[in-house]
C-alpha positions, 0 to 999 in steps of 0.5 A: 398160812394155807389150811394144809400148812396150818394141818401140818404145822400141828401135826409136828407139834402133835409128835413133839409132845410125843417126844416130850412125854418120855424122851430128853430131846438131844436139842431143844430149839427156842424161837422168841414169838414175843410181839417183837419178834412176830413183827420181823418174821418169827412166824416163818422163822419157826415154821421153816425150823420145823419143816427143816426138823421133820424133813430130816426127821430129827426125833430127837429135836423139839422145836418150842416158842418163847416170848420177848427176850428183850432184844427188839433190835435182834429178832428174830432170835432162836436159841439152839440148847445142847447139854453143852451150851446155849447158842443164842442166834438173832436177826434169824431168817428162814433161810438162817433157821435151815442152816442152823438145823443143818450146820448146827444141830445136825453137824455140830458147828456153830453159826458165829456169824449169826451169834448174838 
């Protein structure tokens, strides 16, 4: 990552906190960062769903990190968590983690192609 990227990659968290301190967020997006999941591409995975979240400025969205979920052979996973449900996704890419922002937290539709 480029300085500039690194400066806002902060600055989303920064808001996140924000948004944490006295807001229930509508939906909580977890990447697993466990070493496994680093090692098939969590890292780009987690930074497109924050640029896809500040782009669309979804404030009441939080993307947060986790370790291994125990799947290896699945990762990268992201867990979409609604007060209705938890949709567990894996073998994530970027271009996944655009359109579970965009189909499922936005329009409300469940990816089941990607669902573990």
């Amino acid at each position: 990552m480029k300085i500039e990227e690194l400066r806002k990659l902060r600055e989303k968290v920064r808001e996140d906190l924000k948004l944490r301190e006295g807001i229930e967020p509508r939906v909580k997006i977890i990447v697993s960062m466990g070493t496994s999941g680093i090692a098939a591409g969590a890292r780009e995975v987690l930074k497109a769903l924050l640029d896809e979240v500040a782009k669309r400025e979804l404030k009441d969205v939080i993307v947060l990190q986790t370790g291994e979920k125990g799947l290896a052979s699945a990762e990268p996973i992201v867990e979409v968590v609604t007060k209705e449900a938890t949709i567990t996704y894996g073998r994530v890419t970027p271009e996944i983690a655009r359109k579970i922002v965009i189909e499922h937290v936005i329009n409300g539709r469940v990816l089941s192609e990607y669902v573990i």
